[in-house]
Each structure stands twice: as C-alpha cells, then as structure tokens.
mmCIF file of the N, C-alpha and C atoms, coordinates in Angstrom:
data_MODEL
# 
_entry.id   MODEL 
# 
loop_
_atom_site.group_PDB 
_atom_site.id 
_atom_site.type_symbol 
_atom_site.label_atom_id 
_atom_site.label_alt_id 
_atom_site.label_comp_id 
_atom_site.label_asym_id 
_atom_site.label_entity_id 
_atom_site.label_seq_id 
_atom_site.pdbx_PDB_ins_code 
_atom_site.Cartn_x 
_atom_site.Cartn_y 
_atom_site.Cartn_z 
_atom_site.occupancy 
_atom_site.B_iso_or_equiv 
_atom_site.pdbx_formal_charge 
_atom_site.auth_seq_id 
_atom_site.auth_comp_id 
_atom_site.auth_asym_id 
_atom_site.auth_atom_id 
_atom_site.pdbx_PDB_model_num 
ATOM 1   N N  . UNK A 1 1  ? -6.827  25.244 89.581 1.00 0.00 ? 1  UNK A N  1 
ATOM 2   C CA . UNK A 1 1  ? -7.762  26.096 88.870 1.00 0.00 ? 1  UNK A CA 1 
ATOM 3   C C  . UNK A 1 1  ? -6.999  27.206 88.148 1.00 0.00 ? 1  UNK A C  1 
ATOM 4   N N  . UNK A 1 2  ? -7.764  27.544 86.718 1.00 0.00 ? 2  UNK A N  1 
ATOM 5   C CA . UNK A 1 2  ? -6.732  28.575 86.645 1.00 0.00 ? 2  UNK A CA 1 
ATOM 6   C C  . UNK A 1 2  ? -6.955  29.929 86.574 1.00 0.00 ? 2  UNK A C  1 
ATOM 7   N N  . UNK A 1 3  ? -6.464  31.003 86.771 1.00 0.00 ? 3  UNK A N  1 
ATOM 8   C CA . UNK A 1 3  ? -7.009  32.216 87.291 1.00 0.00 ? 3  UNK A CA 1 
ATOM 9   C C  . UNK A 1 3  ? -7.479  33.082 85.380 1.00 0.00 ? 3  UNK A C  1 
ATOM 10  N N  . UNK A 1 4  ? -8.417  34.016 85.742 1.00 0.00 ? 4  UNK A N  1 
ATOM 11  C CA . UNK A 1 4  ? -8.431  34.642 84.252 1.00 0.00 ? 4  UNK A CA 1 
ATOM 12  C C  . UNK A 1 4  ? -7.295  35.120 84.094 1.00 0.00 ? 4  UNK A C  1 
ATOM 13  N N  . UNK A 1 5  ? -6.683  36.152 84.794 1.00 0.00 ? 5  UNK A N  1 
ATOM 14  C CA . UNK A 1 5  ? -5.629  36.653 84.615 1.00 0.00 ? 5  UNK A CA 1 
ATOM 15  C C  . UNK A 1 5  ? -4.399  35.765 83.536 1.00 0.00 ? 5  UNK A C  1 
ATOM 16  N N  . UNK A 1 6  ? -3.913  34.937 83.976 1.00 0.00 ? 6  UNK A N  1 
ATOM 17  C CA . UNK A 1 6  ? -3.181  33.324 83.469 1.00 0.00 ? 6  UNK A CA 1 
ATOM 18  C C  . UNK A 1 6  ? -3.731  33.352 82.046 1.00 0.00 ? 6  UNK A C  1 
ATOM 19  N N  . UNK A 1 7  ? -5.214  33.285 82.163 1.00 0.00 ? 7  UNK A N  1 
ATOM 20  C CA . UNK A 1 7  ? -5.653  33.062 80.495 1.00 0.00 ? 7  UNK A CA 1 
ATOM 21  C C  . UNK A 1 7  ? -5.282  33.579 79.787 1.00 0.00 ? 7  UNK A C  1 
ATOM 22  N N  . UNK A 1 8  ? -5.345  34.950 79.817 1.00 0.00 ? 8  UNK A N  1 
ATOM 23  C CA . UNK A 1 8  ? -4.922  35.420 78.328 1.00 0.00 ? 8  UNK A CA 1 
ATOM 24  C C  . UNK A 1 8  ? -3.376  36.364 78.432 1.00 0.00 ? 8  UNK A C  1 
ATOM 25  N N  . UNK A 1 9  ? -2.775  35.870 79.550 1.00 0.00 ? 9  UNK A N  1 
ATOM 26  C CA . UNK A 1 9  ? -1.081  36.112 79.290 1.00 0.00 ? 9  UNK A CA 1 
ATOM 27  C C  . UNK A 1 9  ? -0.632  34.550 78.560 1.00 0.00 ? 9  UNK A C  1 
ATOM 28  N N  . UNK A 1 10 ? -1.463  33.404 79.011 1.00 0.00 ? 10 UNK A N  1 
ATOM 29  C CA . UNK A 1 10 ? -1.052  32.052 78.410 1.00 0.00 ? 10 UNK A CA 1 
ATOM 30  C C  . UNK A 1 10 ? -1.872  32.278 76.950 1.00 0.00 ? 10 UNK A C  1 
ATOM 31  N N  . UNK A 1 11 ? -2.390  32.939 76.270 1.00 0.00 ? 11 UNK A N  1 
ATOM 32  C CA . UNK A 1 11 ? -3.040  32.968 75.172 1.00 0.00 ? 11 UNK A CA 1 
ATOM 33  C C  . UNK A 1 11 ? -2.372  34.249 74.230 1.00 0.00 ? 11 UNK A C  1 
ATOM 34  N N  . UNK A 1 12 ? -1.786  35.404 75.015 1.00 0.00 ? 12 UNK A N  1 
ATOM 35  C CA . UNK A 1 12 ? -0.865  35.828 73.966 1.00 0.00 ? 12 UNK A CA 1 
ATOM 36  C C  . UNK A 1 12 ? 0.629   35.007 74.009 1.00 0.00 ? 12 UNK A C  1 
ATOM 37  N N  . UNK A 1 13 ? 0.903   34.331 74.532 1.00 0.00 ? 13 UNK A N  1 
ATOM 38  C CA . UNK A 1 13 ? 2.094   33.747 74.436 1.00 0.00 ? 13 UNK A CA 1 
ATOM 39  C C  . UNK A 1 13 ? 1.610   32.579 73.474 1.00 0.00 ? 13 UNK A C  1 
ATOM 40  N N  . UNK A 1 14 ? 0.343   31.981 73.054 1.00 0.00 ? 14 UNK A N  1 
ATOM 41  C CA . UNK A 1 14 ? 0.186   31.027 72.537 1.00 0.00 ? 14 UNK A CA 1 
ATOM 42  C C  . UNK A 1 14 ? 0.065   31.805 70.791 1.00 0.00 ? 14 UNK A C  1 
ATOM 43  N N  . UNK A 1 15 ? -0.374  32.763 71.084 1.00 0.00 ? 15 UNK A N  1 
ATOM 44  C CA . UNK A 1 15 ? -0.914  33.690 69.819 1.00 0.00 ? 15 UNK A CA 1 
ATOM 45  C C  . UNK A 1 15 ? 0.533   33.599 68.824 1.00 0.00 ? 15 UNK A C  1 
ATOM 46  N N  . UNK A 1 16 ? 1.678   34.242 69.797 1.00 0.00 ? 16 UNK A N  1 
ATOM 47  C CA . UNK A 1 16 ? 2.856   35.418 69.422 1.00 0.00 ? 16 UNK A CA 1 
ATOM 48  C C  . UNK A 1 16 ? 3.634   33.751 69.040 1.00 0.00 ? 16 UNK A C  1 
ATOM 49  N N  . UNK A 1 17 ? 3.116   32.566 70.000 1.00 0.00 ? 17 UNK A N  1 
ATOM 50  C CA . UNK A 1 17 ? 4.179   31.878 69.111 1.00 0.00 ? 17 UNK A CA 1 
ATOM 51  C C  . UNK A 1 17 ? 3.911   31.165 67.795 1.00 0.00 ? 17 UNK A C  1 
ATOM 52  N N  . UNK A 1 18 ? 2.416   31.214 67.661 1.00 0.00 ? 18 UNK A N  1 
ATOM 53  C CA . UNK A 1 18 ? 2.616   30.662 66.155 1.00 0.00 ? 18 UNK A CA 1 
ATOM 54  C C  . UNK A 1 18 ? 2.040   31.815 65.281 1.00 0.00 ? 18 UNK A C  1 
ATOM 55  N N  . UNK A 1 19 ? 1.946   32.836 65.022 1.00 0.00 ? 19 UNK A N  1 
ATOM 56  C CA . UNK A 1 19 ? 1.691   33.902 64.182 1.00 0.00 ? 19 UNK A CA 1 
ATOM 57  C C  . UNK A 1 19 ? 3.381   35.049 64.460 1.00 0.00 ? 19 UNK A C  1 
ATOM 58  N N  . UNK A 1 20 ? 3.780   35.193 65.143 1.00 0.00 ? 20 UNK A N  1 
ATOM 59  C CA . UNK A 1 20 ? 4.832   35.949 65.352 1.00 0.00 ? 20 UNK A CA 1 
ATOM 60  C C  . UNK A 1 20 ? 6.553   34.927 64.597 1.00 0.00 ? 20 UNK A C  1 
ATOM 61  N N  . UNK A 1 21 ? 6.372   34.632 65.946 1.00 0.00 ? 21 UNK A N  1 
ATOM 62  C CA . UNK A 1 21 ? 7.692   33.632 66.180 1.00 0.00 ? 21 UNK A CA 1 
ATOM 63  C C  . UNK A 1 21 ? 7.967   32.323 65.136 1.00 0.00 ? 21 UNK A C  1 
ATOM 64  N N  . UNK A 1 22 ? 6.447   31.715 64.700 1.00 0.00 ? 22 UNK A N  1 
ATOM 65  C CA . UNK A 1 22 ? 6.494   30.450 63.876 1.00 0.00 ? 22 UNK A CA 1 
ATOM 66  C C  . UNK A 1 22 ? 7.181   29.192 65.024 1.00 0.00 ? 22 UNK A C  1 
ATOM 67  N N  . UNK A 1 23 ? 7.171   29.150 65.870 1.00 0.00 ? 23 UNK A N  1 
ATOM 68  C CA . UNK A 1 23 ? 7.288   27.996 66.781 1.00 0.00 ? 23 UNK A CA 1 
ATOM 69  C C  . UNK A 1 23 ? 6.945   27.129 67.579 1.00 0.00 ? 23 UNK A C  1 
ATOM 70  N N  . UNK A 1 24 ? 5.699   27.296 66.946 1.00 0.00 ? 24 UNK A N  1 
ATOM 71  C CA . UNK A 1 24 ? 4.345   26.615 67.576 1.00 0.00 ? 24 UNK A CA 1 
ATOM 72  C C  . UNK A 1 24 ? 3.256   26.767 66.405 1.00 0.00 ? 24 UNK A C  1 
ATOM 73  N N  . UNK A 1 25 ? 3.216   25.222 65.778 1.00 0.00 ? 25 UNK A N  1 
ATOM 74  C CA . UNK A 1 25 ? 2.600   25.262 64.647 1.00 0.00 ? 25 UNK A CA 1 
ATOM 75  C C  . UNK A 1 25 ? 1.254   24.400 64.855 1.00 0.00 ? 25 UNK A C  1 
ATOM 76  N N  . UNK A 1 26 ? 0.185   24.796 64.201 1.00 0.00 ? 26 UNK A N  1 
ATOM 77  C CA . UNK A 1 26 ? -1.719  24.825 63.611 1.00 0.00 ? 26 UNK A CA 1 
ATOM 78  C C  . UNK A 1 26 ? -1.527  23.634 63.012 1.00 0.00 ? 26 UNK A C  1 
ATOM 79  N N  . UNK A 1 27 ? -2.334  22.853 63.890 1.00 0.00 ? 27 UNK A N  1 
ATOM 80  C CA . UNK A 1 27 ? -3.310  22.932 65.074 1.00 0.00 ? 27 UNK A CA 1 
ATOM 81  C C  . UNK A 1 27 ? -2.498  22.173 66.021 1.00 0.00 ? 27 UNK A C  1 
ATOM 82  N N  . UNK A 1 28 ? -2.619  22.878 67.079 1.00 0.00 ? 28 UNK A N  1 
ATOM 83  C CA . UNK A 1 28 ? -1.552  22.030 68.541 1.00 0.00 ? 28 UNK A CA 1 
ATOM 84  C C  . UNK A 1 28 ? -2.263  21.306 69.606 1.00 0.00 ? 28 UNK A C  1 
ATOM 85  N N  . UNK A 1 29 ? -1.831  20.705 70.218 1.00 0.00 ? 29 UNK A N  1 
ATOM 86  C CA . UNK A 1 29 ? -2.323  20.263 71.617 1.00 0.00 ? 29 UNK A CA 1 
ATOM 87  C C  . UNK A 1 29 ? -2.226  20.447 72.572 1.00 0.00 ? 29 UNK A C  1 
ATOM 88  N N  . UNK A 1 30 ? -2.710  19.976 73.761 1.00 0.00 ? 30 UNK A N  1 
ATOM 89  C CA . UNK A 1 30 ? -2.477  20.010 75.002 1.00 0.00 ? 30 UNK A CA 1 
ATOM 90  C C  . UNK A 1 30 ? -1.027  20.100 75.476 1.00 0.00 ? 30 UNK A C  1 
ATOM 91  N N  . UNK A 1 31 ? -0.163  18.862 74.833 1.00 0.00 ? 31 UNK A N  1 
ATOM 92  C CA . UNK A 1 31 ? 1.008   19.150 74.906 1.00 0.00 ? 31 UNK A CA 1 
ATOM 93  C C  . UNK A 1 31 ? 1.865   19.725 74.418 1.00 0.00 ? 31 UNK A C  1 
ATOM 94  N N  . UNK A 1 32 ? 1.274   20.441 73.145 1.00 0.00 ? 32 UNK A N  1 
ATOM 95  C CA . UNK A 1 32 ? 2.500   21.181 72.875 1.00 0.00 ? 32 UNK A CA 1 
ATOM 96  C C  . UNK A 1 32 ? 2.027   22.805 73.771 1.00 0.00 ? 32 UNK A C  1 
ATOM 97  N N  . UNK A 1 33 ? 1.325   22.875 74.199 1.00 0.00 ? 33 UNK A N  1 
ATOM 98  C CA . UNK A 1 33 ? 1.094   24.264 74.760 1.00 0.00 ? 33 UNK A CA 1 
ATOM 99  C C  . UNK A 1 33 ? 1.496   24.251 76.542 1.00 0.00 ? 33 UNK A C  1 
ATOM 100 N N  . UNK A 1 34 ? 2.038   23.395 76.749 1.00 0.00 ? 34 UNK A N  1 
ATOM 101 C CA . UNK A 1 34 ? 3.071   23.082 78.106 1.00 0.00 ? 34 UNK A CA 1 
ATOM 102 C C  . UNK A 1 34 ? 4.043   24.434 78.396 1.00 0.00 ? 34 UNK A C  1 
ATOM 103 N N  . UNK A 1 35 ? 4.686   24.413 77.580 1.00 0.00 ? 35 UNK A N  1 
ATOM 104 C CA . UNK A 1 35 ? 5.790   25.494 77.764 1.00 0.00 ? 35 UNK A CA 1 
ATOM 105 C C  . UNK A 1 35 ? 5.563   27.214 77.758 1.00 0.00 ? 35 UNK A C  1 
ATOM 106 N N  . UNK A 1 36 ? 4.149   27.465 77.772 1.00 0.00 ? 36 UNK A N  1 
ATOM 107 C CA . UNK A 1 36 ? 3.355   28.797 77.729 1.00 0.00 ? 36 UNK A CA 1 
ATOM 108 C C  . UNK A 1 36 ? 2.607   28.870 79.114 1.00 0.00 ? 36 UNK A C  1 
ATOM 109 N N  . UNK A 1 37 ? 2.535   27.700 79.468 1.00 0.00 ? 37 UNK A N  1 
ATOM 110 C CA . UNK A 1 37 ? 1.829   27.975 81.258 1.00 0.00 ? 37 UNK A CA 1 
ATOM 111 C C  . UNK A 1 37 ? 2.578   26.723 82.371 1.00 0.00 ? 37 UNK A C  1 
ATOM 112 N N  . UNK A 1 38 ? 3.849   27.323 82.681 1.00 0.00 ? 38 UNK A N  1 
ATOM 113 C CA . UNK A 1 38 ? 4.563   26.133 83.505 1.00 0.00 ? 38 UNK A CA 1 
ATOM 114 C C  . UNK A 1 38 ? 4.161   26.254 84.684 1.00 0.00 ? 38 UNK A C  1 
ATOM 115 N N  . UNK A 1 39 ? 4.064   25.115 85.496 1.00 0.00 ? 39 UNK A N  1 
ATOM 116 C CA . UNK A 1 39 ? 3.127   24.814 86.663 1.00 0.00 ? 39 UNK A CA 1 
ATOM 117 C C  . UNK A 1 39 ? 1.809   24.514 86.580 1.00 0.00 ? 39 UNK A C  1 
ATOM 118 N N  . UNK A 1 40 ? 1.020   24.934 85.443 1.00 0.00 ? 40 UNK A N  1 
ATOM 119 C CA . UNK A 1 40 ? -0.338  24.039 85.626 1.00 0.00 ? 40 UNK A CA 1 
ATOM 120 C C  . UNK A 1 40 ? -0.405  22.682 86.016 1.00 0.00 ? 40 UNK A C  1 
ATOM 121 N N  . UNK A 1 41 ? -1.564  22.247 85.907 1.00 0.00 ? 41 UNK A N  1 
ATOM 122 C CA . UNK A 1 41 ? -1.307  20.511 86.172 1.00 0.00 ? 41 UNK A CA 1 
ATOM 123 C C  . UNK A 1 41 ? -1.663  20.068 85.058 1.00 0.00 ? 41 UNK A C  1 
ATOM 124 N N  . UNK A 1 42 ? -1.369  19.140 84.607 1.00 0.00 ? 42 UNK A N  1 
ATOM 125 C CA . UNK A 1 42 ? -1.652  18.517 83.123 1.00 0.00 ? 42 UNK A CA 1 
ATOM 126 C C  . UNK A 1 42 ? -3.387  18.460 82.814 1.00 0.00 ? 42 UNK A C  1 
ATOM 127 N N  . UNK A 1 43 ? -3.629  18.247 83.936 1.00 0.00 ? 43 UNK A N  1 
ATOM 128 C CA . UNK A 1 43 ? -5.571  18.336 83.176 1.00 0.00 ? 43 UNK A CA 1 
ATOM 129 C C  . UNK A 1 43 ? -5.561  19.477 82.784 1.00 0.00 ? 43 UNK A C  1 
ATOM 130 N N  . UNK A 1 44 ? -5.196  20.682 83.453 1.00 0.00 ? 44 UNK A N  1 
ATOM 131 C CA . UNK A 1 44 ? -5.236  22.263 83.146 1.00 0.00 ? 44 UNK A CA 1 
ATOM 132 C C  . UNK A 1 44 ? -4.984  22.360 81.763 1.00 0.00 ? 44 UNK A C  1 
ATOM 133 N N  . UNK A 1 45 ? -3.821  21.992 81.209 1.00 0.00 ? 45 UNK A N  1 
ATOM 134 C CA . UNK A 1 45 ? -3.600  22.094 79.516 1.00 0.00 ? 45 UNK A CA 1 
ATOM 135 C C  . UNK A 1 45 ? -5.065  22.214 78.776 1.00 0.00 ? 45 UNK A C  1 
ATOM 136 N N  . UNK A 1 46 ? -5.191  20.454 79.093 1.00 0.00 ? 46 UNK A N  1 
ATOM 137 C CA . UNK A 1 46 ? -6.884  20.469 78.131 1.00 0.00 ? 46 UNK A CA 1 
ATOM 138 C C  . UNK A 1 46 ? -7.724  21.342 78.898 1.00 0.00 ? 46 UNK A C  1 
ATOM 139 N N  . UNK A 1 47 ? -7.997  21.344 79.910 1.00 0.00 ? 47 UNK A N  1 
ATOM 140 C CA . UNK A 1 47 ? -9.381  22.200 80.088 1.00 0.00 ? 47 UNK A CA 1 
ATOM 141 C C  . UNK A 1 47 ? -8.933  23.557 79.541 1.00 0.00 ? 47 UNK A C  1 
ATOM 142 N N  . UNK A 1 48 ? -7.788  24.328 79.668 1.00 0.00 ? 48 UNK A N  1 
ATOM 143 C CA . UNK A 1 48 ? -8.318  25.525 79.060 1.00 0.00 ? 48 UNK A CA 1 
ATOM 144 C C  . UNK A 1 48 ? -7.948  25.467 77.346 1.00 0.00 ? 48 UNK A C  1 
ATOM 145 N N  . UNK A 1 49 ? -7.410  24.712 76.597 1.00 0.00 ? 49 UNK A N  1 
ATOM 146 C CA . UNK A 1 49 ? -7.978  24.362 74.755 1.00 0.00 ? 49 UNK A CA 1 
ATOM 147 C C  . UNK A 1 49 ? -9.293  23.983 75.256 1.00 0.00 ? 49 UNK A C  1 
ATOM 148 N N  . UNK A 1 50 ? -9.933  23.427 75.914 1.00 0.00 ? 50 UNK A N  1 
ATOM 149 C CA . UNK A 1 50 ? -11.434 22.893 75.881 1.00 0.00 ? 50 UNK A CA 1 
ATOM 150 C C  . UNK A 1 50 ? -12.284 24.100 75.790 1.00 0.00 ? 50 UNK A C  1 
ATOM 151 N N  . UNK A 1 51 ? -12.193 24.509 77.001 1.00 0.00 ? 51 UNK A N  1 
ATOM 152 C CA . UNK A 1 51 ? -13.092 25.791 77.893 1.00 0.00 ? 51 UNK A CA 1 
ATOM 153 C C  . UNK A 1 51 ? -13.087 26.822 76.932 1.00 0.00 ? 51 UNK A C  1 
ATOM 154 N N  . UNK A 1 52 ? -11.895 27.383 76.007 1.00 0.00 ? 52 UNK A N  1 
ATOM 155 C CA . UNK A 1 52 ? -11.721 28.455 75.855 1.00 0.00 ? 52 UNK A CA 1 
ATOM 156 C C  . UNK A 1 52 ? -12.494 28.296 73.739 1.00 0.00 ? 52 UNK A C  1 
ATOM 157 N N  . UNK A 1 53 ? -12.575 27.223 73.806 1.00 0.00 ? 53 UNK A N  1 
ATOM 158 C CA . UNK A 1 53 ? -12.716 27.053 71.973 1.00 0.00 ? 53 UNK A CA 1 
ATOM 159 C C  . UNK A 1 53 ? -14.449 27.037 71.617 1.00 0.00 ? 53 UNK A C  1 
ATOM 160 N N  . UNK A 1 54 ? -14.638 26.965 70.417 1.00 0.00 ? 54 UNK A N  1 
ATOM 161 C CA . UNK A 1 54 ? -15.941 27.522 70.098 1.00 0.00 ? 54 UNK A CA 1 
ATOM 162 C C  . UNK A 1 54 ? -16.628 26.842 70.195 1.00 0.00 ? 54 UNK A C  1 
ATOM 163 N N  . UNK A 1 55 ? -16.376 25.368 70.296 1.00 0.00 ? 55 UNK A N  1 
ATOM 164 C CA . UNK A 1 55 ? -17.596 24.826 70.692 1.00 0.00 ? 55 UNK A CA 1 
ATOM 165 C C  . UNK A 1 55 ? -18.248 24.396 72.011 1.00 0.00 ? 55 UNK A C  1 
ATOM 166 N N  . UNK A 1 56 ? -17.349 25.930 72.599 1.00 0.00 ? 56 UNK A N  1 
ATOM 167 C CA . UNK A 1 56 ? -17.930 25.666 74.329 1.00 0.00 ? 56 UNK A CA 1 
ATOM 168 C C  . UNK A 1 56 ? -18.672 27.365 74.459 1.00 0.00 ? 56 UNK A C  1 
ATOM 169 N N  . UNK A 1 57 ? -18.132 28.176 73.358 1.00 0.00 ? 57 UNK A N  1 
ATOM 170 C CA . UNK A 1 57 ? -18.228 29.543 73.860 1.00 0.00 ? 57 UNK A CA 1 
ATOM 171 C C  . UNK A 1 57 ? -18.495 30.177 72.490 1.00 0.00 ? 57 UNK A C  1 
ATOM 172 N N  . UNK A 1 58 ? -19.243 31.283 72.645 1.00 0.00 ? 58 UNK A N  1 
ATOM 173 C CA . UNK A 1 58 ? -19.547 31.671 71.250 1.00 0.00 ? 58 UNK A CA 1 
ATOM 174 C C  . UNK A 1 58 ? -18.109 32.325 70.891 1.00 0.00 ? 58 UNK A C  1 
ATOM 175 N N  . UNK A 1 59 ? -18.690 32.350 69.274 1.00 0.00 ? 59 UNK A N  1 
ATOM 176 C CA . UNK A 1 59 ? -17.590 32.632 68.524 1.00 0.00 ? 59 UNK A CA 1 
ATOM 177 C C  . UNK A 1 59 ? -16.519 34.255 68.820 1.00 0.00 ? 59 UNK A C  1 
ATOM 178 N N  . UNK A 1 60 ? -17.579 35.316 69.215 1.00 0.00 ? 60 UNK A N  1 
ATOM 179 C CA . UNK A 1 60 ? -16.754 36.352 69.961 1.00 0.00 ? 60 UNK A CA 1 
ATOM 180 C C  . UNK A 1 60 ? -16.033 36.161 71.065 1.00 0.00 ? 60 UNK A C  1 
ATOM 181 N N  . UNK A 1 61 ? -16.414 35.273 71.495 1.00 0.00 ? 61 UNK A N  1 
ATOM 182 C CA . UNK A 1 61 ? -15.543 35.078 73.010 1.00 0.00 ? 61 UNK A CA 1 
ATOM 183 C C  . UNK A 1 61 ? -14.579 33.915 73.353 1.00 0.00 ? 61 UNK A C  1 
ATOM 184 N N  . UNK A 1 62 ? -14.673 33.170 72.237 1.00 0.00 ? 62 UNK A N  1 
ATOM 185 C CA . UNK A 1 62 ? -13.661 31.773 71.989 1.00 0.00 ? 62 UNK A CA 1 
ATOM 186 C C  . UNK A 1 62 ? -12.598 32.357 71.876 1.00 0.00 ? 62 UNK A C  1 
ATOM 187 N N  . UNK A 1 63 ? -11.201 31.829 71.803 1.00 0.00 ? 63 UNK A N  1 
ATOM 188 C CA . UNK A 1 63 ? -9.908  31.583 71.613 1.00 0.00 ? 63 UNK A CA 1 
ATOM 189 C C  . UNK A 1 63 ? -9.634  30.735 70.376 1.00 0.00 ? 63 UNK A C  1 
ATOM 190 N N  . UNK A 1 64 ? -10.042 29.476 70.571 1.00 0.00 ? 64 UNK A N  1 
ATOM 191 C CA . UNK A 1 64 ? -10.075 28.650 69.820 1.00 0.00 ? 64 UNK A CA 1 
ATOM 192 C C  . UNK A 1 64 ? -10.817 27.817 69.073 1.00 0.00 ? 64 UNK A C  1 
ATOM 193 N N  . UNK A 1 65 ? -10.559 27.289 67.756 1.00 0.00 ? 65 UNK A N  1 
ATOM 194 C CA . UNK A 1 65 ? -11.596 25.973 67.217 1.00 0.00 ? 65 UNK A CA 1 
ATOM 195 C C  . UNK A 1 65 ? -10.840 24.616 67.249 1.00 0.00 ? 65 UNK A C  1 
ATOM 196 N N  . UNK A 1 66 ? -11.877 23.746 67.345 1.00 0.00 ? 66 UNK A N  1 
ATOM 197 C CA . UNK A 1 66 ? -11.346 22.609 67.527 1.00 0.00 ? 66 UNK A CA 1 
ATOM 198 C C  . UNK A 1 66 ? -11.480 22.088 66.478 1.00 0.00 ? 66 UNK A C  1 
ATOM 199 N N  . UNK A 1 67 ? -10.295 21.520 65.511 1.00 0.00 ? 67 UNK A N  1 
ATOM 200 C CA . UNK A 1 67 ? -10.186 20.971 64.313 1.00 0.00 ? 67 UNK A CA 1 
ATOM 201 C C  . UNK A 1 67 ? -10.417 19.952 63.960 1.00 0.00 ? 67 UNK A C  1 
ATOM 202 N N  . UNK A 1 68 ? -10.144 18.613 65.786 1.00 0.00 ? 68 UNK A N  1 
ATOM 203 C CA . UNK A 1 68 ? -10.337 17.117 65.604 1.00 0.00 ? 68 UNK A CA 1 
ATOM 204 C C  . UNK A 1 68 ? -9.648  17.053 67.196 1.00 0.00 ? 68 UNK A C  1 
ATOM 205 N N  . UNK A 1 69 ? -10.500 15.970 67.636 1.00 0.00 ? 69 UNK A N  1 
ATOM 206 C CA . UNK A 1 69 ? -10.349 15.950 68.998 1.00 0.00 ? 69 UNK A CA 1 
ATOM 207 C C  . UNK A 1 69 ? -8.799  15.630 69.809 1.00 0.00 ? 69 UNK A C  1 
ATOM 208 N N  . UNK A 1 70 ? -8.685  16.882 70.228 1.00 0.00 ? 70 UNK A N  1 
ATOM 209 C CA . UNK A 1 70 ? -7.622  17.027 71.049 1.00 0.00 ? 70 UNK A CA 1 
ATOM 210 C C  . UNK A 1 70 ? -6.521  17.964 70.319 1.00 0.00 ? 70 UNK A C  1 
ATOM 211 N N  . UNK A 1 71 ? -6.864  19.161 69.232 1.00 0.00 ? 71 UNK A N  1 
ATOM 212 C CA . UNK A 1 71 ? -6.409  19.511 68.232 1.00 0.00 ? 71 UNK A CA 1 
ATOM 213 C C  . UNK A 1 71 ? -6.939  20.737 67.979 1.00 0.00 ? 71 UNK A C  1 
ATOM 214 N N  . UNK A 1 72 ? -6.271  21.681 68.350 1.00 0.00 ? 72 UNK A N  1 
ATOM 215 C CA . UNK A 1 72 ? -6.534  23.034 67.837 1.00 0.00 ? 72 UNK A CA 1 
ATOM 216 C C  . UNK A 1 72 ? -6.021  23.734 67.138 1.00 0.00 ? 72 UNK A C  1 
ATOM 217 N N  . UNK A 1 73 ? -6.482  25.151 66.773 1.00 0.00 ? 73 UNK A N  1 
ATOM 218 C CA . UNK A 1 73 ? -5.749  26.577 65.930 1.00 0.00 ? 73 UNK A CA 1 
ATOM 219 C C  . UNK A 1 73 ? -6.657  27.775 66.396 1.00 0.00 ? 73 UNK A C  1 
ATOM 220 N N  . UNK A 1 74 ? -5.621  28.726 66.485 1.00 0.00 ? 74 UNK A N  1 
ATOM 221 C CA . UNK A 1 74 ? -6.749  30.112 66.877 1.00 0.00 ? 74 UNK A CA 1 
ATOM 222 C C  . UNK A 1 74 ? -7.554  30.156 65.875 1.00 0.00 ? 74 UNK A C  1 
ATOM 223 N N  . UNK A 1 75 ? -8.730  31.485 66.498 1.00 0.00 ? 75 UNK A N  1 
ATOM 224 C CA . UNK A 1 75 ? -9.365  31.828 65.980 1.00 0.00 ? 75 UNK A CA 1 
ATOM 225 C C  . UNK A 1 75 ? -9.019  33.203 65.534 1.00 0.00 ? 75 UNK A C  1 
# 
C-alpha cells in the first residue's frame, strides 16, 4: 500500500524530472516512473498513475491525465 506521505515526495520527483531536469519525458508509464519510488511493488507503479489522474479525481486534486491507456503527463 502506499502511504500519502510517498505520494507526493514520488510526485515531486516525478514533476522535477521532466519539467526541471528533462529526463523523464510526456507522457510516461508505469515503467518509466520505477526509479522515483524504489521498493514499491510493480502493481503500485500503475495504481498510483491510475489513482492519482483525472479521470479518477477531479481536476484540482489530480496529478495526472491520462493521454492513452497506460500513458501519462502532468497536469
């Protein structure tokens, strides 16, 4: 499970790497967002791109949109 806390230290690290850094490029996946939360378990990847994007959560409170299944970019 993953804790809130986790969320959004794994969501500015997801932010800073493709708006900051450019090393993590729009729209990513499950797997490329591996290396921002080590130790999850691989379902964990997708559920939180799932959980956290707009078409689970309104648009103030999303993270993400989903561009095409299994395929994201911030919001």
């Amino acid at each position: 499970m993953i804790r809130s806390d986790d969320k959004f230290t794994v969501f500015q690290r997801i932010r800073y790497a493709v708006l900051i850094e450019k090393t993590l490029s729009e729209p990513f996946s499950a797997k490329d967002i591996r290396r921002f939360a080590r130790g999850w378990t691989y379902t964990c990847y997708h559920s939180f791109l799932a959980y956290n994007c707009s078409d689970k959560l309104p648009e103030e409170e999303a993270l993400f949109v989903r561009v095409e299944r299994g395929r994201y970019r911030l919001l």
